[in-house]
C-alpha beads as a LAMMPS data file, in Angstrom:
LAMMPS data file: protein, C-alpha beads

95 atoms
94 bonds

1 atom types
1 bond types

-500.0 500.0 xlo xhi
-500.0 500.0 ylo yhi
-500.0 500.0 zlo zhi

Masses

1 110.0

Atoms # bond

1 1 1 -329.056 -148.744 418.052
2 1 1 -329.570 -146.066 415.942
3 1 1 -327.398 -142.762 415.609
4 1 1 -329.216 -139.729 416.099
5 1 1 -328.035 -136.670 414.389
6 1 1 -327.984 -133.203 416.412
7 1 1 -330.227 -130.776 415.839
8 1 1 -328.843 -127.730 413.076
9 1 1 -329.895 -124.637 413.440
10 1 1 -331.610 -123.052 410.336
11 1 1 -330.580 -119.473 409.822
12 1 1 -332.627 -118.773 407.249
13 1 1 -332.796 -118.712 403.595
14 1 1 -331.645 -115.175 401.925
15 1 1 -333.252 -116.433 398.422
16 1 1 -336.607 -118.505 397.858
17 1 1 -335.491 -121.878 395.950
18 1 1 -336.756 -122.445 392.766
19 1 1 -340.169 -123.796 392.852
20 1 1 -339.512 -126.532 389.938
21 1 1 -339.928 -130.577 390.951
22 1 1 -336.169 -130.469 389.403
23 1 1 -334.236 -128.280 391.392
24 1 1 -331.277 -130.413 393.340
25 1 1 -329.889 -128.788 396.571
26 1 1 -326.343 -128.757 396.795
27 1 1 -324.759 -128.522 400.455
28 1 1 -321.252 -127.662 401.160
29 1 1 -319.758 -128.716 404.427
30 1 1 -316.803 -126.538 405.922
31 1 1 -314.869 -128.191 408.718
32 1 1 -313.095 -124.414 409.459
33 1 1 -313.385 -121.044 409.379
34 1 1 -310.336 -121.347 406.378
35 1 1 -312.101 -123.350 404.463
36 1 1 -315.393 -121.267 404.720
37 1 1 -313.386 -118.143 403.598
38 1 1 -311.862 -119.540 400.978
39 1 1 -315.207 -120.866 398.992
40 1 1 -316.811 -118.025 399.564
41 1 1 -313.252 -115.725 398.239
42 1 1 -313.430 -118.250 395.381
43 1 1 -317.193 -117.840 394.663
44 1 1 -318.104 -121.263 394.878
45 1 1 -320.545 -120.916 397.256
46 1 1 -322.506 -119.347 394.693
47 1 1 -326.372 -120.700 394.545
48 1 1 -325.461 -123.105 397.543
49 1 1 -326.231 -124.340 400.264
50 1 1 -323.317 -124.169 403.338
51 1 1 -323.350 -126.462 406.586
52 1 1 -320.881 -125.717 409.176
53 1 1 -318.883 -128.093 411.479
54 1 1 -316.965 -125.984 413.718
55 1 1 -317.404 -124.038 416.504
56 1 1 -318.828 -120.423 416.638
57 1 1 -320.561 -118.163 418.697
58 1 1 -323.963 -116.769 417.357
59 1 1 -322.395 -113.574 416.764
60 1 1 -319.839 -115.169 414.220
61 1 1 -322.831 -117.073 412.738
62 1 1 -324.219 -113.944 412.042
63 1 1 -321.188 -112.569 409.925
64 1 1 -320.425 -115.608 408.495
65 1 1 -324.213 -115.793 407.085
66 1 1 -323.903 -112.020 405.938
67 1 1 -320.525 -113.059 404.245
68 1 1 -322.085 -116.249 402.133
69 1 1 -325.034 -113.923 401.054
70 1 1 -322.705 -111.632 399.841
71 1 1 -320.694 -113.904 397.910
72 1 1 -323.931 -115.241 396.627
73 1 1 -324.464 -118.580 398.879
74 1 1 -328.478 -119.751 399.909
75 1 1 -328.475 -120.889 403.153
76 1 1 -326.541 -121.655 406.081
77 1 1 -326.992 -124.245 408.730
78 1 1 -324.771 -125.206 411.873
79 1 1 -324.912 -127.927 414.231
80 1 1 -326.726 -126.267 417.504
81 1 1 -324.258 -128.566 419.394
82 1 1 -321.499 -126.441 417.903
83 1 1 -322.287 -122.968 418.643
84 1 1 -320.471 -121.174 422.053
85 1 1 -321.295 -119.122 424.785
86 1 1 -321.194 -115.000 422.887
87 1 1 -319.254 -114.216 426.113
88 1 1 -316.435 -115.878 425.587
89 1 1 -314.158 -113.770 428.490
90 1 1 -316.329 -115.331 431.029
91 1 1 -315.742 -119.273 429.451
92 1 1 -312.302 -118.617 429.305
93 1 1 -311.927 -119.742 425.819
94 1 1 -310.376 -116.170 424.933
95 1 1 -307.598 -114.757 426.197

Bonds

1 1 1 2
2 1 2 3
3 1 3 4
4 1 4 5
5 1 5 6
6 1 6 7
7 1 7 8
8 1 8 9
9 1 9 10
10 1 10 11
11 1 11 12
12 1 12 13
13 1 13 14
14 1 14 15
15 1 15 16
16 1 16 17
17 1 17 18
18 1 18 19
19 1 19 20
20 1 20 21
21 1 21 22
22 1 22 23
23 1 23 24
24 1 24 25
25 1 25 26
26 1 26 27
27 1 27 28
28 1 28 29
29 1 29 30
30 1 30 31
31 1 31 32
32 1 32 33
33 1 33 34
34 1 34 35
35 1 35 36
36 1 36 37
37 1 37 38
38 1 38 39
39 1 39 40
40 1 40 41
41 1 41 42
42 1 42 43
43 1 43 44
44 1 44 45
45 1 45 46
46 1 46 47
47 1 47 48
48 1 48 49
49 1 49 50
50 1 50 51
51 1 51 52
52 1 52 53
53 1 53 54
54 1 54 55
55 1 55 56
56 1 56 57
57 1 57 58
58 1 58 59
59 1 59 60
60 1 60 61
61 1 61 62
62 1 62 63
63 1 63 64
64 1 64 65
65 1 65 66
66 1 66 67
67 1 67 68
68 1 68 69
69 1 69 70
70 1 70 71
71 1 71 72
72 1 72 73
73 1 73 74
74 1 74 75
75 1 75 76
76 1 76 77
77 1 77 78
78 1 78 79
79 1 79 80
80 1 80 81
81 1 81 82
82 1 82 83
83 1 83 84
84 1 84 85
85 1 85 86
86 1 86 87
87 1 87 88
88 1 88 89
89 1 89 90
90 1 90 91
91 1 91 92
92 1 92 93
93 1 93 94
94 1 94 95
């Protein structure tokens, strides 16, 4: 049986990559908002790509995106699986 792997949502690329037959793409997974915050604080999200793993609404996508193009970072994908309701008072996941 083989494992398929959900869709990720593709937010866009900030910068065109490189159009040379040599350039590598480097991801960086983040499992949590912490550990987003602090690559991009430490600027090594520069020239990167970032895939995240934890749950957000699109509205924190947003920001988050805004954030890594600030700090320099490509691109920014998430799992579509992982992204929540942007009314969170009516889920109840806020209180």
């Amino acid at each position: 049986m083989k494992i398929q792997q959900p869709p990720l949502l593709d937010l866009g690329s900030p910068c065109s990559p490189p159009s040379t037959a040599t350039h590598k793409k480097e991801v960086i997974v983040c499992s949590s908002y912490e550990s987003f915050y602090d690559l991009c604080e430490n600027n090594l999200v520069e020239g990167k790509d970032v895939h995240c793993v934890f749950r957000m609404t699109r509205n924190e996508c947003s920001y988050l995106k805004d954030l890594l193009v600030e700090k320099g970072g490509v691109n920014m994908t998430v799992s579509k699986s992982l992204l929540k309701a942007n009314i969170p008072f009516l889920r109840g996941d806020y209180v």
